[in-house]
C-alpha positions in Angstrom: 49.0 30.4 8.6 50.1 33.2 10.4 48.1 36.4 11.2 50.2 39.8 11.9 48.6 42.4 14.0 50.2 45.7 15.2 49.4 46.5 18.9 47.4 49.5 19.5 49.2 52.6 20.3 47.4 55.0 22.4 49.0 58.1 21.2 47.7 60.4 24.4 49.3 57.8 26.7 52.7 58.1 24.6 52.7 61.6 24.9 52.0 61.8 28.6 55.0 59.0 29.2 57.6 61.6 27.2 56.0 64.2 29.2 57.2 62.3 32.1 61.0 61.8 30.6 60.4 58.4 29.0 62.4 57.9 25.8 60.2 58.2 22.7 60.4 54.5 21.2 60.4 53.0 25.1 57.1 55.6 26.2 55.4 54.1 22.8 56.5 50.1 23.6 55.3 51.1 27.1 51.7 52.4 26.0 50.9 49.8 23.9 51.5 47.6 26.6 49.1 48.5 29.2 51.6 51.4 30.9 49.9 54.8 31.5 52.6 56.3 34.3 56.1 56.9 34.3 55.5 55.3 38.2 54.1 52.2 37.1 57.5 51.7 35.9 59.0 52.3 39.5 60.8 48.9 40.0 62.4 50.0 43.6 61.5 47.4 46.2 59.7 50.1 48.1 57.2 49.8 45.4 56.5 45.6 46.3 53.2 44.7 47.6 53.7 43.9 51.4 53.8 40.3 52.5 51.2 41.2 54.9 48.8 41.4 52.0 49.7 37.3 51.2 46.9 35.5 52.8 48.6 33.0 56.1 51.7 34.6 55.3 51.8 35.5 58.6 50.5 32.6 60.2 53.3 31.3 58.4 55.4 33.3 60.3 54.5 33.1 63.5 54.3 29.1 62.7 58.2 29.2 61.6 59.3 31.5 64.4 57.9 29.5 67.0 60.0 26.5 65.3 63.4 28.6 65.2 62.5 29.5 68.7 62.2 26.4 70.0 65.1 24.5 67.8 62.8 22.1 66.0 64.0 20.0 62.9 62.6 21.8 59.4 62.9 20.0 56.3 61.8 22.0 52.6 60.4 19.7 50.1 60.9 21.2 46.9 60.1 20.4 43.1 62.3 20.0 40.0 62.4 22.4 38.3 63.7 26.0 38.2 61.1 27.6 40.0 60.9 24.6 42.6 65.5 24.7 43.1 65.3 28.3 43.4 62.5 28.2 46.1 64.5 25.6 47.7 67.8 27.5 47.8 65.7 30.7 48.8 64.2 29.2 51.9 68.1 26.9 52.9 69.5 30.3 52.8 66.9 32.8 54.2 66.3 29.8 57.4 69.9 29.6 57.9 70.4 33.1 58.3 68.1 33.0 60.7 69.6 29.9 62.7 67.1 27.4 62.0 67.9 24.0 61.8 67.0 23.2 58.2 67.5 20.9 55.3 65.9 19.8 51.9 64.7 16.7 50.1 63.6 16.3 46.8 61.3 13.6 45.0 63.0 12.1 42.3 60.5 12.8 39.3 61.3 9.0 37.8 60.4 7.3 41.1 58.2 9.6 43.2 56.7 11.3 41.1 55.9 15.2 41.7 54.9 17.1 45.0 54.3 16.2 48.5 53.4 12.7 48.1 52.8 9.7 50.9 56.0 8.3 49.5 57.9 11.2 49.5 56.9 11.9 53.1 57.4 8.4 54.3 61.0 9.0 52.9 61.1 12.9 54.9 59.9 10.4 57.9 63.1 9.2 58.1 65.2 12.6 59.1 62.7 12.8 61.9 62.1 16.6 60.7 59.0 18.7 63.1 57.8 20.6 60.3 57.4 19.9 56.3 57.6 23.1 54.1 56.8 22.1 50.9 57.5 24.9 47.9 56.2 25.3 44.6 54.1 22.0 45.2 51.4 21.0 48.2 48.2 22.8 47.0 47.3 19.4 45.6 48.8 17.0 48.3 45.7 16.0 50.5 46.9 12.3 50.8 50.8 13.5 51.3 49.5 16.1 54.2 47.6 13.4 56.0 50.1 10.9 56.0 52.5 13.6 57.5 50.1 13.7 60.2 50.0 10.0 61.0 53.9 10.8 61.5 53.1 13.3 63.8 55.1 16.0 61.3 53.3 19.5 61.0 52.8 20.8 57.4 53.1 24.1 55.9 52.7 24.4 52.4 53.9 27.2 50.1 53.1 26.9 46.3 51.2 29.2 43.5 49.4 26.5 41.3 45.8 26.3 40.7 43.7 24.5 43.7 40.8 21.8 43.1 37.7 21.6 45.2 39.2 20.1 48.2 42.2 21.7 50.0 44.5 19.6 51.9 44.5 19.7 56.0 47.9 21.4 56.4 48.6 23.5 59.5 48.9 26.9 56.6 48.5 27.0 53.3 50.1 30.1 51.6 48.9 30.4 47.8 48.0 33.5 46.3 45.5 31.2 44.5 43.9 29.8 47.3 39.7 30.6 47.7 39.6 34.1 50.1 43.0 34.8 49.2 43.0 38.8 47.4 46.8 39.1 47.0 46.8 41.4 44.1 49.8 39.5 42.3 48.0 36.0 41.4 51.1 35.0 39.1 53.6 35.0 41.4 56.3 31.8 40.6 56.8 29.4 43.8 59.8 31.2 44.7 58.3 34.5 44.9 55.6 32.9 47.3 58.8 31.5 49.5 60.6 34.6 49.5 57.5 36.4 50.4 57.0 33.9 53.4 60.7 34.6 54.4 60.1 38.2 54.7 56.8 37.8 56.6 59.0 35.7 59.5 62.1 38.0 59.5 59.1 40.7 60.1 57.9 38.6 62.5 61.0 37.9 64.5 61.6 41.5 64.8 59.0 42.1 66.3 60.0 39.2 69.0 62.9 41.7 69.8 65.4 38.5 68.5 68.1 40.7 66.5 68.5 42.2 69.3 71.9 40.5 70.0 72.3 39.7 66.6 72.6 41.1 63.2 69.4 41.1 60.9 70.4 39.5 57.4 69.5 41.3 54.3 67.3 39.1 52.4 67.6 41.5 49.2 71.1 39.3 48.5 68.3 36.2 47.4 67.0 38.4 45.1 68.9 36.9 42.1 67.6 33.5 42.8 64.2 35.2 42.9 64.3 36.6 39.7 65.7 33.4 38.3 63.2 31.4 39.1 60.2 33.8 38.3 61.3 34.1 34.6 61.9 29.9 34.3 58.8 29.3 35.4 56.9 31.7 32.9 54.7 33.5 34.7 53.3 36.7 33.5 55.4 39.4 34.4 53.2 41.6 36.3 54.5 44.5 38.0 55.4 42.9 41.3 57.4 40.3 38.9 58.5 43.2 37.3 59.9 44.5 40.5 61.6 41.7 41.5 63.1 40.7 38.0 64.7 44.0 37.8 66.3 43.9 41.8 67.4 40.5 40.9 69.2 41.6 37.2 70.4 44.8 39.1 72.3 42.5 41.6 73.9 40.0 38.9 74.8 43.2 36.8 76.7 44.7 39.6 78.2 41.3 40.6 76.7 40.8 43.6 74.9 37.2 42.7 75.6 33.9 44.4 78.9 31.8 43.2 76.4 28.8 41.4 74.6 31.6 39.1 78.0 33.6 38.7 79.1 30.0 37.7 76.2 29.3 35.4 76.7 32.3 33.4 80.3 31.5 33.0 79.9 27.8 31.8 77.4 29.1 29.2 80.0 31.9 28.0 78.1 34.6 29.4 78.6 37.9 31.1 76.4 38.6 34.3 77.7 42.3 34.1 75.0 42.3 31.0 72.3 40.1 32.2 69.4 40.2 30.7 65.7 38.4 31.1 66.1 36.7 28.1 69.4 35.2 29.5 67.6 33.9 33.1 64.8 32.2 30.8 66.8 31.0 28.0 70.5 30.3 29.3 70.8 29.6 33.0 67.2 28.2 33.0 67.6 25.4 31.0 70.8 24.3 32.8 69.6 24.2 35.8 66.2 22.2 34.6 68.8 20.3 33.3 69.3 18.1 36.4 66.0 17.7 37.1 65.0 16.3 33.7 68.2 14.2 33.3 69.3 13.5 36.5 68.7 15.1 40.3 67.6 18.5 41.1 69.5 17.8 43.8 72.9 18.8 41.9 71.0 21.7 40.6 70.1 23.1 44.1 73.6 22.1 45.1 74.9 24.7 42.6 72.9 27.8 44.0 73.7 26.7 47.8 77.4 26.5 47.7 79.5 29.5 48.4 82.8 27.9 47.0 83.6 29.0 43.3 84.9 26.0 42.5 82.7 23.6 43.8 79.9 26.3 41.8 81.8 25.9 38.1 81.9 22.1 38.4 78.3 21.3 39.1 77.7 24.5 36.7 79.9 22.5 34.0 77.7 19.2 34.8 74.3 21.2 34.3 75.9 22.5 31.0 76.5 18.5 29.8 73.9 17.4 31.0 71.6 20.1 29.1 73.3 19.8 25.9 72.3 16.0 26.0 69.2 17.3 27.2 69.1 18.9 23.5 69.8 16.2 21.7 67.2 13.7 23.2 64.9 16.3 22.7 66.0 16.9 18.7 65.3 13.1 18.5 61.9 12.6 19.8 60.9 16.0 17.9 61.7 13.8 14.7 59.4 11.2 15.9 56.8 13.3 17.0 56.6 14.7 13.5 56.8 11.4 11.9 53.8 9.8 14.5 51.8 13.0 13.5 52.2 12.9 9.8 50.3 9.5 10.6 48.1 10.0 12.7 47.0 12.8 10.0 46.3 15.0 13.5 48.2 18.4 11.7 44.8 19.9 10.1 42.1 17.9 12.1 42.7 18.0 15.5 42.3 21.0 17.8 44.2 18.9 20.8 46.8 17.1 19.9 48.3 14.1 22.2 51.4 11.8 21.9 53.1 9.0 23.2 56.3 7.0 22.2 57.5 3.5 24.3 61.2 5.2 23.3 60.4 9.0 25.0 62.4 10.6 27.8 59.7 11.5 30.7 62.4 14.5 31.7 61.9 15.6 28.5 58.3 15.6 27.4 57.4 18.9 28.1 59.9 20.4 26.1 58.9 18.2 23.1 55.3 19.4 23.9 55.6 22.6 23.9 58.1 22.4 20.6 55.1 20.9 18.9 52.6 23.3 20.5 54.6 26.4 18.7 55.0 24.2 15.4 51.6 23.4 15.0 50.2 26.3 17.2 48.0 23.6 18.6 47.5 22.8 22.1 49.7 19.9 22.7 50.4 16.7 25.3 53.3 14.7 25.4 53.6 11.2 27.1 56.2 8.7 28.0 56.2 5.7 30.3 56.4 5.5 33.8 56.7 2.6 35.8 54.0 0.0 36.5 52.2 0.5 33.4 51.6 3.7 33.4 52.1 6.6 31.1 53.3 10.4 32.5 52.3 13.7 30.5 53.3 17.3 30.2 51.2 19.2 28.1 51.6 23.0 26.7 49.0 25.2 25.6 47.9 28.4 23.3 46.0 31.0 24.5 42.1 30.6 24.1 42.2 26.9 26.1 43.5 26.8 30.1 45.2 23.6 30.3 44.2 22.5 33.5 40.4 23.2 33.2 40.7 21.3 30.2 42.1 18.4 32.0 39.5 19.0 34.7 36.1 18.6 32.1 38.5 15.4 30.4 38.6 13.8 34.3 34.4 14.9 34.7 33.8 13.0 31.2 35.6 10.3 31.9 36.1 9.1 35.8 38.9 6.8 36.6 40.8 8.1 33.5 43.4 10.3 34.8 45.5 9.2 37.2 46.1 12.8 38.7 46.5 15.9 36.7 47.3 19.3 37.9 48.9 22.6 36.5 48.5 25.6 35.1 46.2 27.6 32.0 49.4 27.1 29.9 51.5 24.2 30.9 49.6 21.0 32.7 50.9 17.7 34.0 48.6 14.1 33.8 49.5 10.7 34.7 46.9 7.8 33.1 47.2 3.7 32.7 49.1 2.9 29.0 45.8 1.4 28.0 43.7 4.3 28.4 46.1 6.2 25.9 43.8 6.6 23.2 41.0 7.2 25.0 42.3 10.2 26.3 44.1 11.2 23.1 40.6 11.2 21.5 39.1 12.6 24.5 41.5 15.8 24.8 41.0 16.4 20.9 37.4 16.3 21.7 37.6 19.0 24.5 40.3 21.1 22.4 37.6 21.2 20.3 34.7 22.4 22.1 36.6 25.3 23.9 38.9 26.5 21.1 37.4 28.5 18.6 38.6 29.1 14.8 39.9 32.1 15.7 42.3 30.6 18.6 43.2 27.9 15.9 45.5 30.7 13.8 48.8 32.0 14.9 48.7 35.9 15.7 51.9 37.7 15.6 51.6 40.7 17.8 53.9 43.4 16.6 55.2 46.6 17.7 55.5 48.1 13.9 57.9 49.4 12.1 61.2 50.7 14.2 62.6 54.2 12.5 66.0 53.3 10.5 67.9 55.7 13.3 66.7 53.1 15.4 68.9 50.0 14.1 72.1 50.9 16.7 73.5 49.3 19.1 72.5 52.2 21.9 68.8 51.5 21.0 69.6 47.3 21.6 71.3 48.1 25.1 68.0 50.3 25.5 65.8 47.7 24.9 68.2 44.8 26.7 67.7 47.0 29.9 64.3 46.7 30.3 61.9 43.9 31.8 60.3 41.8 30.0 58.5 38.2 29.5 55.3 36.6 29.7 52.3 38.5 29.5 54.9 41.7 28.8 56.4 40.9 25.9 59.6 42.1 24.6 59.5 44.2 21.5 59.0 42.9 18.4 58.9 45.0 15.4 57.9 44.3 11.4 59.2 45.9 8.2 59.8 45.6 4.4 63.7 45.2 3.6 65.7 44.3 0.5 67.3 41.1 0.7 70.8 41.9 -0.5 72.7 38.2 0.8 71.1 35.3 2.5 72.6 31.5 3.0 72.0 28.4 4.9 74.2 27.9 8.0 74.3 23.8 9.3 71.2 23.4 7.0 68.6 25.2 9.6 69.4 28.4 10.3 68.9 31.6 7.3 71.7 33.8 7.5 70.6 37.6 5.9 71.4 40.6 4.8 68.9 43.5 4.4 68.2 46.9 3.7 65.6 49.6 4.4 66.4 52.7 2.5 69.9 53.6 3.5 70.3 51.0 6.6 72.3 47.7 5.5 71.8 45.7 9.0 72.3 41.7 9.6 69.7 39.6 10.2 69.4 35.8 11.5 66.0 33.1 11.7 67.2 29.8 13.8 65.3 26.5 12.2 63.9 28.7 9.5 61.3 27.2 6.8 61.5 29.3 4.3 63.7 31.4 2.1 62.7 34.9 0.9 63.2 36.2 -2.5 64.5 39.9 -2.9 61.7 41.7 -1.1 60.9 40.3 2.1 58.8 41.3 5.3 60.2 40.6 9.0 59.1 40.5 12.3 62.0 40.8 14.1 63.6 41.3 17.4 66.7 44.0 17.9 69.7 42.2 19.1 73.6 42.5 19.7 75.5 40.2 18.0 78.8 39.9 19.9 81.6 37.9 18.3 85.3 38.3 18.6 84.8 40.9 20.8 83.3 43.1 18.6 79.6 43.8 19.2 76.9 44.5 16.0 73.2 45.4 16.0 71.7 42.3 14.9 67.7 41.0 13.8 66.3 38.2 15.3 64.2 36.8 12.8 60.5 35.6 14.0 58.6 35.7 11.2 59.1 36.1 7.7 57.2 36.3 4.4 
């Protein structure tokens, strides 16, 4: 069952955003989320909180400086994902502006597992590097930190997930999330963190007088992987995220974006001239999480390193294969999740839900959990196996339960059980022995459970609404299209009654539709749809551009229907 609810409206607050020039449909979307001044919507870089204000990110400065200063061997250690290649590229390009003598290394998820590990560093050992950056990962790495020290390797670690108890002994630690750390921007994605790091030691290099003789780069030009990354990873969309979505879409729209996202956008039949968001999080995303699931990040970062076009579409073109097989391991293990939950008879019973196939994709898991999660609107883990008997999780959550607490009071109830486990309030990671399964499974449900009430247990469908009919154009689309927004700033989503005037089945999943409110005929589309309506319908619905041929049509995205 899903529960509809229009967002509130503060009608003075509307008023006073017109009174500032806002359009009238954008100064009432605005109100209703949170927005009380025209200047709150100032996405200039001016406007970014200083990277002074990151906790060590100037100790992280003066750390790397000292490095570049005296030619010492640096080698990023990244993760694989989005957020984890585009903080990679980020600090390979930003270093090597700067001269330092830098490379990467990534674990391979299937064989070493996530983060700054002992084996990960024993294979790092092996380049002889001075310094370890790790980014997006490290927070958790106490083991991987002190075995860089019995290599005589200095650690600096750079990541944004949630700490435990116990911080690891690394030389720095920047993490807006670490304990005495009041960086006002607590979501910020791995890369941000990196970026913000980079701009703390080109700071801190100017002061050392060393452009002097040399020309200071303009770090604004990784603003594209920036944004990237920050809407892949999900993060709220704050207004420092805000900020640096918008500088990065500004770049791509004006074509000044690096060759391997220029190429992305052309292998998915895209145009960066009208990049939106929705196209960072839902087109070049996936592609690039694409090698990391499949294959090796490795080819993903590849792609946003290399300045050759060429070069750029073929790995672009790989990421593209390798995603649409991506899709279809995913449609497949969907099926079998659905089958293994119709017998497990955990659809109306269980708060938590957890599941594990011998025949599952570990690249793929999370997808397939968080599939299930908005299916079933259940908090949801999905396992497959790993090597040497044991089994490796992704889980994905719904508001009302944080993912990683939950994990935390499982790991309390039950010592020994998990493996390691780490994440995030929405998306978690846990590792445990094959055996210990359904111990867990039951476990988790039990948690679920406690911390989930009836309330969190029902879909709610935030809404913006009813949108006027003069509304249904193609300007007000492009209006909306312009804009920022994502997690925890949600694009618009409005609800109506319409007349359903045509509707059919296209490749037996998606509803094809044509409506009408009053004297606006407009077409409408719901991908994987459940159910048809009959001649009166209501919608909550997205506005959209249909392009095709050429031509371009004002479209509805179809989220909800009844």
């Amino acid at each position: 069952m899903t529960r509809i609810v229009n967002r509130s409206i503060p009608q003075r607050v509307v008023w006073q955003l017109e009174q500032q020039g806002l359009h009238p449909l954008l100064a009432r979307l605005y109100a209703a989320r949170g927005v009380k001044d025209k200047a709150e919507l100032d996405y200039e870089l001016k406007s970014l909180i200083p990277p002074s204000a990151l906790t060590h990110a100037t100790d992280a400065a003066h750390m790397l400086a000292d490095a570049i200063e005296a030619e010492a061997r640096l080698l990023i250690i990244g993760d694989y994902d989005c957020d984890g290649a585009t903080a990679t590229a980020v600090g390979m390009r930003a270093l090597k502006m700067l001269g330092a003598d830098v490379d990467f290394l990534l674990p391979d998820r299937f064989k070493l597992g996530y983060g700054l590990s002992p084996e990960i560093v024993d294979v790092a050992a092996q380049q002889s590097p001075d310094l370890i950056i790790t980014v997006d990962n490290g927070i958790a790495s106490i083991e991987g930190v002190n075995r860089a020290r019995e290599h005589g390797i200095a650690t600096l670690i750079t990541d944004h997930h949630l700490p435990a108890e116990t911080l690891p002994e690394a030389d720095c630690i920047v993490n807006p999330n670490q304990p005495g750390c009041d960086f006002p921007s607590k979501c910020i994605a791995g890369v941000g963190v990196m970026f913000y790091v980079m701009l703390a030691l080109r700071a801190e290099l100017r002061e050392r007088g060393f452009f002097a003789e040399r020309p200071e780069p303009n770090f604004a030009s990784l603003l594209d992987l920036v944004a990237l990354g920050t809407v892949a990873d999900v993060v709220k969309l704050d207004r420092n995220n805000r900020i640096l979505v918008s500088q990065g879409l500004k770049r791509m729209r004006a074509g000044q974006l690096h060759a391997g996202l220029a190429a992305l956008f052309k292998a998915a039949g895209r145009d960066p001239k009208k990049a939106t968001a929705m196209d960072l999080g839902f087109i070049l995303g996936p592609r690039l999480n694409a090698a990391g699931r499949l294959a090796d990040m490795r080819l993903g970062v590849e792609c946003l390193l290399t300045d050759d076009p060429a070069r750029a579409l073929n790995i672009a073109q790989q990421l593209d294969a390798l995603n649409r097989e991506r899709r279809e391991i995913e449609s497949g293990m969907q099926e079998q999740a659905l089958i293994l939950l119709e017998s497990l008879d955990a659809n109306d019973s269980a708060s938590g839900i957890a599941l594990f196939d011998e025949g599952w994709h570990e690249g793929v898991v999370g997808i397939l959990a968080s599939r299930i999660k908005d299916k079933l609107h259940r908090p949801v883990f999905a396992f497959a196996p790993g090597e040497g008997g044991i089994v490796k999780g992704s889980g994905r959550s719904i508001p009302g339960l944080h993912l990683r607490d939950a994990l935390d009071l499982v790991a309390k109830r039950a010592p020994g059980l998990l493996v390691r486990f780490g994440g995030h309030a929405m998306a978690a990671g846990a590792t445990l022995r094959a055996e210990n399964f359904e111990q867990f499974r039951e476990l988790f449900a039990q948690v679920a459970g406690e911390l989930l009430s009836p309330a969190d247990l029902t879909r709610t469908l935030e809404t913006d609404g009813a949108l006027e009919g003069s509304y249904f154009s193609l300007e007000t689309a492009r209006l909306l299209d312009n804009e920022i927004w994502g997690q925890g700033f949600p694009a618009p989503l409005f609800i109506d009654e319409f007349e359903v005037e045509q509707q059919r089945v296209l490749k037996e999943k998606h509803l094809k539709l044509r409506l009408r409110k009053g004297e606006t005929r407009i077409d409408a589309i719901q991908f994987n749809f459940s159910n048809q309506p009959g001649n009166n319908t209501r919608v909550a619905y997205r506005l959209a551009i249909n392009e095709y041929m050429g031509v371009e049509t004002t479209q509805l995205m179809v989220e909800h229907l009844e």
